[in-house]
C-alpha angles and dihedrals in degrees: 000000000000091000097072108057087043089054090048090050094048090042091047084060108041078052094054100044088048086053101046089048076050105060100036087058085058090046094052102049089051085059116122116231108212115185128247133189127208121185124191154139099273090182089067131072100225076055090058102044103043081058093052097050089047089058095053101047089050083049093045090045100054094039092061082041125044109150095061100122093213117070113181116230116219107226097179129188133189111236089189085224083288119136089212097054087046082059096049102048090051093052090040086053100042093053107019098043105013106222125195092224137341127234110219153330096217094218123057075222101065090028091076101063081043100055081055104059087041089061085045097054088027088235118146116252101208110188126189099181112027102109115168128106098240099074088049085055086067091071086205112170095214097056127096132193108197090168114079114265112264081227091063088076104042086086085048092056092036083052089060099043091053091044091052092044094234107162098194136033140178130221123216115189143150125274110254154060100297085043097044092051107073100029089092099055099045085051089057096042090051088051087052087070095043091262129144135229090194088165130013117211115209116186118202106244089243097040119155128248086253101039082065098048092055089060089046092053083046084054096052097053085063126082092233108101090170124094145180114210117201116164145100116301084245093054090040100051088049084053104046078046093063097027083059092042091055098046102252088117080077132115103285093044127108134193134191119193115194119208109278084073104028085054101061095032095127086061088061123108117252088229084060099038092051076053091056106049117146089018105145109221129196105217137187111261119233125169120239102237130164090253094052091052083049108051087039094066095047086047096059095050093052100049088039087060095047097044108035098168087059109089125201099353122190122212110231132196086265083066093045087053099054088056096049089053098048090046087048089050095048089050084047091052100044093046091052091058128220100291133101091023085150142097131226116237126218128239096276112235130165097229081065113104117204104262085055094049093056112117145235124260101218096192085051099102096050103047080054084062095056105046088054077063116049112102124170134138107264141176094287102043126272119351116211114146109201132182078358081295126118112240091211105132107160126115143184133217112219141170128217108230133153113337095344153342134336116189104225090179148343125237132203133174093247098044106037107211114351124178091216135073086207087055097067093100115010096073123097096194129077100226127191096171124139079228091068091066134071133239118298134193106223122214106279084051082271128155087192112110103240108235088230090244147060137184095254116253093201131061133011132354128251114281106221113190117220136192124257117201148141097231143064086002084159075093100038126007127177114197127185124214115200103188088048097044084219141122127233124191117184137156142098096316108045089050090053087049092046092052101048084043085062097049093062125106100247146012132300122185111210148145142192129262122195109221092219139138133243093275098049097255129110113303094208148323125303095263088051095051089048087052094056092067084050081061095043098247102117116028092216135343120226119194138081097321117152127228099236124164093241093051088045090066089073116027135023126250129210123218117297125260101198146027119316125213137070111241136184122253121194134161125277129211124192100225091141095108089041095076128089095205095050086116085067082051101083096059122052119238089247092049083045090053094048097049100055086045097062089038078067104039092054096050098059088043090063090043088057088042095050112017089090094049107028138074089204106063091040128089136084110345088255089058095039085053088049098050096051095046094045093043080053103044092037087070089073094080094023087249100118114140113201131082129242112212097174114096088210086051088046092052096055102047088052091056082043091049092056089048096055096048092053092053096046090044091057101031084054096051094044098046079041087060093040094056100041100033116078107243118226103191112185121227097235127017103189123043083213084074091048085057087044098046097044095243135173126253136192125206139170126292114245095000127108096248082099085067093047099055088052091049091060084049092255108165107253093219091056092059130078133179129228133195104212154024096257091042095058084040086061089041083056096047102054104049128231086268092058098047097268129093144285102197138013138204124230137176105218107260101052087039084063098049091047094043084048094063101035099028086147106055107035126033130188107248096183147334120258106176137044117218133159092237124243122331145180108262119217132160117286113276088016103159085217096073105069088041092049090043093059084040089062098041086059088046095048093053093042128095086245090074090061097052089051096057091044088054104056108009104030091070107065095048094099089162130101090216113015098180112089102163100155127211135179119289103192117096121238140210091246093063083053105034099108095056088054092042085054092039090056100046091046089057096040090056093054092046096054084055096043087060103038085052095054093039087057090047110058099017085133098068091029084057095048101053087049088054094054123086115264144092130307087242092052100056085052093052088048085040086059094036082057093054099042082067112101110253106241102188091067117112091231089073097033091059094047090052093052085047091046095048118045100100108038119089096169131055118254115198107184110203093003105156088211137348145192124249091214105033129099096201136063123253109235115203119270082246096064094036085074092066110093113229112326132195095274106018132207118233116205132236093258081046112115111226120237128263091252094059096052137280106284086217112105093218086055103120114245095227085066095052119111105212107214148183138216137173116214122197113186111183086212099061117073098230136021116285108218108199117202124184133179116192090190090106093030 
């Protein structure tokens, strides 16, 4: 009974597997083979395992996935590493055997004519390994580059360059297509961090042994010991070879290795990789995954069962990348259907050559559009072909070391250089910094960073210009000797040049060129001998060679070792003790105008202060004038007479007198100065003057003080050179009239060597040019500059620097005071502004009391005169006659009266006509009594004296009694009648 069911269930299975095996041969045999070419260098090992790695994607990819109805057929054909048979085994699979596309060819070399003949069939070239940029310039639809673009690392070697501070490099690259394309775009990136390409090494693809060494020799003559190295594994390991032969594998050199070597680094040979140690490389980035280790063991077996006589073998990216694009292809292939596998043949004629008869894919378009959409995680990352380019843009950073490869960083477009494979994508910063990399051993087995450049120990030795010239040779001087053969230069400046090149940390070889023409004489001006360093013909030029912006364009300068600036020289004459006037000199014309004015101002402040108060600022108007004035003026030598009595006057002259100290002090010690110093008064002050007035000026012969000076729209007829320091002192001389000079220009150096020769006859008046003195000239980008310029900035503050300029410039200072820059000695307003503006506000102030006390004061009578009828003008005039009385009440006439009167009891009237014996007051005549109120008027004999006179009543008590005075003047009396009065007995 239990056997049955146990039968049913057995035979149910065998049933089920039979039937399975069934159905996938039938499935099988309704498959769709579509053709597939793949083209490579079978001879190489990159060739055989690409195709390795093509076979088993095609194997792993139908067996996940059986039931796909299409199955690529691998039509493969050997190229021999020949562009030609390339060629020909596209053309004989595209017509012969009419594949859908083609995978490869292996060489960005052989794949242009390829990509051709693909456009042409409309067949899809799918390359795994063609690299270089300019492929990708076709712009060929039909054309797919799997491998990462040779331009997507150029950024990634420009970034360590930048981190390490090199400022030149040098490519070396294979001669070719695939070499020359990326070369560009490297150049540009380099310039993009302020680094140089002063010289590009291409080497021939079948280049000797010797033919490379020669370029390597030409290499170490150069100061560049940094280099970039592009070309094939099988070029590479013949030039490390040489490079380490020669001795540039040694401690300051620095290579730099791109993809297409670092790639395929574990099939290189031990002999060329023990050549290579401390080469930096700049490798595609893959991530380790499960699925990679695995493949990679199964791919090992495989190939080493293929290729027996190869023996541990390494897969490469190049490998990954095969597999990615076969599996890309099959998807493609799948996802486009079964339909339209065929080409379309063209009308057969017998005119037709082969290349012409070749026919059109009709499902090639589309299959185009679906590999620009497959996308799917591979071996390799993440495949996503746009625009037919690989968007791969990940790098590492490795060092060769021992027997391979140590990574040092990682590198993405985002981050920049990161230490950390985890930071790829965490960071938020692009860094470039030399922190962000790990530790290198440098060739030479070095850890010391190289500094990208060397003073070159063969070859030749550095070429220095130098200047040639007649004048101020005490900077630069050629000389000539005959017996020798043999030429000496000598001078300031080369001594200056010699000693910084001492103080630098190693060795340079140099030595000094005239420039120089056949005859021995200047071959040409300044701005000739620094261009020639722009052309390569000098390495640097050393003289008297100013840093100027136009010359700066072509070549670099180092610091400056002297004064910078262009100045103006002219002739000076002493006429200061031959004028007669000289005594007018020490105040300007506008200090002179202010000060009489406020001579003039203050004293009619003091008149108004005192004349109320004060006999002695009281009289007719022509002695009151004469007083104020003289009062004014007398403080200028502190005699003045009369006495103020007012505060507010007081406080004014005080203020005055300081003034005026301060004016004749320094009045005194300018005209003093005038009168004992010699003046040295120079012919013209302003070069503008010179331009205006038509004038003649000298300049220097060769310099670019002529452009400077047309610039400034000098006539060119009216300047002339000279050559030396003699020669400007006979133009000088001479005079502009008599066919010599008014005026030269100098720079300052040479302005202080000639004014120390002739400091009594020329003086500077101003400086008209800036300049950065005199530098060293070298080639832009030169790494000697920054060295030598720290080199002259320890030379400057040493104690060096002063023995040089003893030595040649010293000399010639035979005054005891060179420097005759001449301003103007006479004093101006501007230097005394402030003590006028606080005189005058000081005596506005008190004159603004002094008013509004009057005004206060006698704003009864004031009042009643405004009131009156009468003119404007009228009520002023009463309103001044008001003020010209004497104010009585002052104390200055209230203590005079008490004085006066202490010892008169009687009244005393001296020339009186006729008097009352009981009157106070004086009679004036009847003919007096018709004037209205005069100045000082006359009270009559029934007129009732004021309060402040006394009170008239007998029984008055004399304690409350006001002695007063008054002065009485009465036209009609001869004489002045002087009232006294004492009130002690009334």
């Amino acid at each position: 009974m239990m056997k049955t069911p146990a039968r049913i269930t057995f035979s149910l299975f065998i049933f089920i597997i039979i039937s399975e095996r069934s159905f996938l041969a039938n499935a099988q045999n309704t498959t769709i083979p579509v053709n597939v070419g793949v083209i490579l260098n079978f001879d190489t090992l990159n060739g055989k395992m690409g195709f390795s790695c093509i076979d088993m994607a095609l194997s792993d990819f139908y067996a996940s996935n059986p039931y796909y109805k299409t199955r690529l057929v691998i039509n493969s054909r050997d190229s021999k590493s020949d562009v030609v048979r390339a060629a020909a085994a596209a053309l004989d699979l595209i017509k012969n055997i009419e594949v859908q596309a083609i995978i490869g060819p292996q060489n960005s070399t052989q794949a242009n004519f390829v990509i051709d003949l693909g456009e042409k069939a409309q067949v899809p070239i799918v390359s795994f390994s063609a690299t270089s940029p300019s492929l990708t310039s076709r712009r060929s639809p039909y054309f797919f580059q799997v491998a990462q673009i040779d331009t997507s690392q150029v950024k990634v070697i420009s970034g360590i360059v930048q981190a390490f501070g090199w400022r030149e490099t040098v490519p070396i690259y294979v001669d070719n297509e695939f070499g020359e394309g990326i070369i560009s775009f490297l150049v540009d990136a380099l310039q993009n961090v302020d680094a140089r390409v002063p010289y590009r090494s291409p080497i021939p693809p079948l280049a000797s042994d010797d033919e490379i060494g020669e370029e390597l020799y030409k290499l170490m003559t150069m100061q560049t010991r940094v280099f970039i190295v592009h070309m094939p594994t099988n070029l590479s390991s013949r030039l490390f070879n040489k490079a380490k032969e020669i001795g540039m594998m040694s401690e300051g050199y620095v290579w730099i290795t791109t993809n297409v070597i670092t790639n395929s680094l574990s099939l290189i040979e031990q002999s060329v990789l023990n050549s290579m140690q401390g080469v930096l490389g700049v490798k595609t980035y893959f991530p380790e995954t499960k699925e990679l280790e695995n493949f990679t063991a199964r791919w090992k077996r495989k190939f080493q069962a293929e290729n027996p006589a190869i023996l541990n073998a390494e897969l490469t990216v190049i490998g990954l990348w095969a597999y990615d694009a076969a599996l890309a292809l099959a998807r493609a292939v799948e996802k486009v259907g079964t339909a339209n596998f065929y080409f379309e043949k063209t009308n057969a004629s017998s005119n037709l050559t082969e290349l012409e008869a070749i026919g059109v894919s009709q499902n090639g378009p589309k299959l185009c559009e679906a590999l620009l959409g497959i996308k799917f995680k591979g071996l390799a990352g993440n495949f996503n072909l746009f625009n037919g380019q690989s968007q791969s843009s990940t790098f590492k950073i490795i060092n060769v070391n021992g027997n391979g490869e140590r990574g040092v960083a990682f590198w993405t477009p985002e981050n920049g250089l990161t230490r950390n494979e985890l930071n790829l994508r965490n960071s938020s910063t692009y860094s470039t910094s030399m922190k962000n990399l790990g530790p290198i051993i440098w060739p030479g087995d070095s850890s010391i960073v190289p500094k990208g450049w060397e003073i070159p120990t063969y070859g030749k030795r550095l070429k220095i210009g130098v200047p040639v010239k007649d004048g101020f040779t005490e900077f630069v001087k050629v000389t000539y000797d005959p017996s020798s053969n043999r030429t000496q230069v000598t001078g300031y400046c080369i001594d200056v040049f010699n000693a910084v090149m001492e103080t630098l940390p190693y060795a340079v070889s140099y030595e000094f060129i005239p420039f120089a023409n056949s005859s021995g004489g200047s071959a040409g001006s300044y701005d000739d001998m620094v261009y020639q360093v722009y052309l390569g013909n000098f390495d640097a030029v050393v003289g008297d060679t100013t840093i100027i912006a136009n010359r700066s364009n072509f070549v670099d300068f180092t610091l400056p070792y002297t004064e910078s600036g262009v100045s103006l020289v002219v002739p000076i004459n002493d006429s200061g003790k031959k004028n007669a006037w000289v005594f007018l000199k020490p105040l300007s014309w506008d200090l002179w105008m202010a000060s009489g004015c406020f001579f003039v101002f203050i004293g009619f402040i003091v008149w108004v202060l005192e004349h109320r108060i004060n006999d002695d600022f009281r009289g007719p108007p022509s002695h009151q004038i004469g007083t104020s004035l003289w009062y004014s003026f007398s403080t200028m030598v502190f005699a003045q007479r009369e006495t103020v009595v007012s505060n507010l006057a007081r406080f004014v002259v005080i203020i005055w007198i300081f003034v005026v100290f301060i004016l004749t002090q320094s009045y005194t010690a300018s005209l003093t100065s005038l009168l004992t110093v010699q003046q040295l008064q120079p012919t013209v002050t302003d070069i503008n003057q010179l331009i205006k007035n038509g004038e003649y000026v000298g300049y220097k012969e060769g310099s670019f003080l002529l452009g400077i000076l047309q610039e400034m729209k000098f006539d060119k007829t009216k300047l002339k050179a000279y050559d030396s320091a003699e020669e400007c002192d006979e133009l000088l001389s001479k005079g502009g009239a008599n066919g010599g000079i008014d005026a030269a220009v100098f720079e300052i150096p040479y302005m202080e060597l000639f004014l120390g020769q002739y400091c009594s006859k020329y003086t500077m008046v101003e400086s008209i040019f800036k300049t950065d003195g005199f530098g060293f000239v070298f080639p832009i980008g030169s790494p000697l500059v920054s060295d030598v310029s720290r080199a002259v900035l320890n030379v400057i503050e040493g104690e060096k620097m002063k023995e040089i300029e003893n030595a040649w410039l010293g000399q010639q200072n035979n005054c005891t005071n060179s420097n005759n820059q001449v301003s103007s000695a006479s004093l101006s307003l501007a230097s005394f502004w402030g003590l006028f503006l606080i005189a005058g506000v000081a005596s506005l102030l008190a004159l603004i009391i002094s008013m509004s006390m009057f005004l206060y004061k006698e704003r009864q009578q004031i009042l009643i005169h405004f009131h009156s009828e009468g003119s404007i003008w009228r009520r002023i005039h009463n309103t001044l006659r008001i003020f010209d009385r004497k104010d009585l009440n002052s104390h200055t006439f209230r203590k005079r009266a008490l004085q006066d009167g202490s010892g008169i009891n009687s009244v005393h009237v001296i020339g009186a006509s006729e008097t009352s014996p009981n009157s106070n007051y004086l009679q004036c005549p009847s003919s007096y009594s018709t004037h209205s109120e005069p100045p000082f008027a006359c009270r009559g004999a029934s007129e009732t004296p004021p309060r402040e006179y006394g009170d008239p009543s007998p029984n008055s008590q004399a304690s409350q009694l006001a002695p007063a005075i008054e002065l009485m003047s009465c036209p009609n009396l001869e004489g002045t009648i002087t009232l006294e009065i004492a009130h002690e007995n009334c």
